[in-house]
C-alpha positions in Angstrom: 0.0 0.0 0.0 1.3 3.5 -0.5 1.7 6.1 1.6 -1.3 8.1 0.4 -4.0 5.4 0.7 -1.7 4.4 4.4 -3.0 8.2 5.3 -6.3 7.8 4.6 -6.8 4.7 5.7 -5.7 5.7 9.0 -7.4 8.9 8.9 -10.7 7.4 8.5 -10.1 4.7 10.9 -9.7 7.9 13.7 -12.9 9.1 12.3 -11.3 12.6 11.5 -12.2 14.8 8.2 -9.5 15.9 5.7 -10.4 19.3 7.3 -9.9 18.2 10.9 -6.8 16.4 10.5 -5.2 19.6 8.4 -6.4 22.2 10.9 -5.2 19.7 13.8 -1.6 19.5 12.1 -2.0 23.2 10.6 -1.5 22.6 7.2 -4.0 23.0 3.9 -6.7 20.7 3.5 -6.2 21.0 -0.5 -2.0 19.2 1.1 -3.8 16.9 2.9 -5.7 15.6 -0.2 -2.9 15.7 -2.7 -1.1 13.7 0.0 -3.8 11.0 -0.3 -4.0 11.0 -3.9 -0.1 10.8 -4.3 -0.2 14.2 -6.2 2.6 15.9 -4.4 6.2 14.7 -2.6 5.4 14.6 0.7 7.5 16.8 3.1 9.1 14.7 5.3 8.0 16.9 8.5 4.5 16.4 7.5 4.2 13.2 7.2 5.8 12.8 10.9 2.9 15.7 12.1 0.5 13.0 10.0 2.1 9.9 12.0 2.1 11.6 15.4 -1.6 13.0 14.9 -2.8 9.5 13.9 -0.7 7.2 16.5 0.5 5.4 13.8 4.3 4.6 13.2 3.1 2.7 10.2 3.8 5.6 7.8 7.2 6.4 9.3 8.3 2.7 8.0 6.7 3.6 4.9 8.7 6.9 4.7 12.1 4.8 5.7 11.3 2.0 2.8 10.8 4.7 -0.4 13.1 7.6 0.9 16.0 8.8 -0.5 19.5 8.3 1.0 19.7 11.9 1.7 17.1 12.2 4.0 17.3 8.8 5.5 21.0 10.0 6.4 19.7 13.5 7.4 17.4 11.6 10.0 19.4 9.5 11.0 22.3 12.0 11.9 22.1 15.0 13.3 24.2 17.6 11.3 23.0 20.7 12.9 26.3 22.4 14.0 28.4 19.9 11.8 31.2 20.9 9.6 29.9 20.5 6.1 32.6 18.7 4.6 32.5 16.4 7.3 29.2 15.7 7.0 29.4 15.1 3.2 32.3 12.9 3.7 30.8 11.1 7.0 27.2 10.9 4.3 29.7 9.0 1.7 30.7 6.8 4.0 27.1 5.6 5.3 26.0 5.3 1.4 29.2 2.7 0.8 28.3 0.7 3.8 24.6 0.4 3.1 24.8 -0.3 -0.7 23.5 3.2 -1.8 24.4 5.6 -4.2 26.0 8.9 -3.6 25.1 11.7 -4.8 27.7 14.7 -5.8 28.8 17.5 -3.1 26.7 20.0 -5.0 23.9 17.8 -5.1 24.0 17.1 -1.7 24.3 20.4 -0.6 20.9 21.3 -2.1 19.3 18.6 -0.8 20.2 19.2 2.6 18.9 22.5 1.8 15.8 21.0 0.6 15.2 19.8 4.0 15.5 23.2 5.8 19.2 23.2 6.3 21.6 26.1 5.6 25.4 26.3 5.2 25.9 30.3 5.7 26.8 30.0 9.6 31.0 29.8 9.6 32.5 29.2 13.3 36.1 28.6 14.0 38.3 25.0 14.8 41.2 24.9 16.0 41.7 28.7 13.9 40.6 27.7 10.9 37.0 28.6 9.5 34.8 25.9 8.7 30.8 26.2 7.4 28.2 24.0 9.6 25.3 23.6 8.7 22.3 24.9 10.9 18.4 24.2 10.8 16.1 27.0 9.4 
């Protein structure tokens, strides 16, 4: 089953309306229906409001089976305050050891920027400036 029909079965199993289960997560109800319908990528921090309204780790294990090895590595770790080279090399390193593709730096980059994530925020190790990366 996808994640879209996982949503609404769940949703009408809690007896809750498109509308009350957008207003009680604060998003659209026009989201919450393209969501169902598989008509939009679904923002990874929605779909954990969507899990954590409806009590349902269900669509989390969905998430984890069809997302990309970006993100899985972006929940996995947590990068906030991490030196982006690091990160991108420590990233590389997880894709090798569990049989996934890498993408380019660049690529990365705007992934991880995707996700809310920016790069602008330079600090100082051991005198030398390095870029970490820090949630929006």
């Amino acid at each position: 089953m996808n994640i879209g029909k996982q949503i609404m079965k769940l949703r009408l199993s809690k007896g809750l309306s498109k509308e009350q289960l957008a207003q009680k997560i604060g998003i659209s109800t026009s989201l919450i229906s393209k969501c169902e319908n598989n008509e939009t990528n679904i923002p990874i921090s929605v779909l954990i409001k969507i899990s954590e309204s409806l009590n349902s780790k269900v669509i989390i294990h969905l998430v984890n089976d069809n997302t990309p090895g970006i993100i899985k590595f972006i929940n996995k770790f947590n990068i906030e305050n991490e030196p982006v080279k690091e990160v991108y090399l420590r990233y590389s390193s997880w894709c090798s050891e569990n049989g996934l593709k890498s993408v380019s730096k660049p690529v990365f980059g705007r992934e991880v920027k995707k996700q809310g994530y920016n790069s602008d925020t330079i600090i100082r190790v051991n005198g030398k400036q390095k870029r970490v990366y820090k949630k929006v």
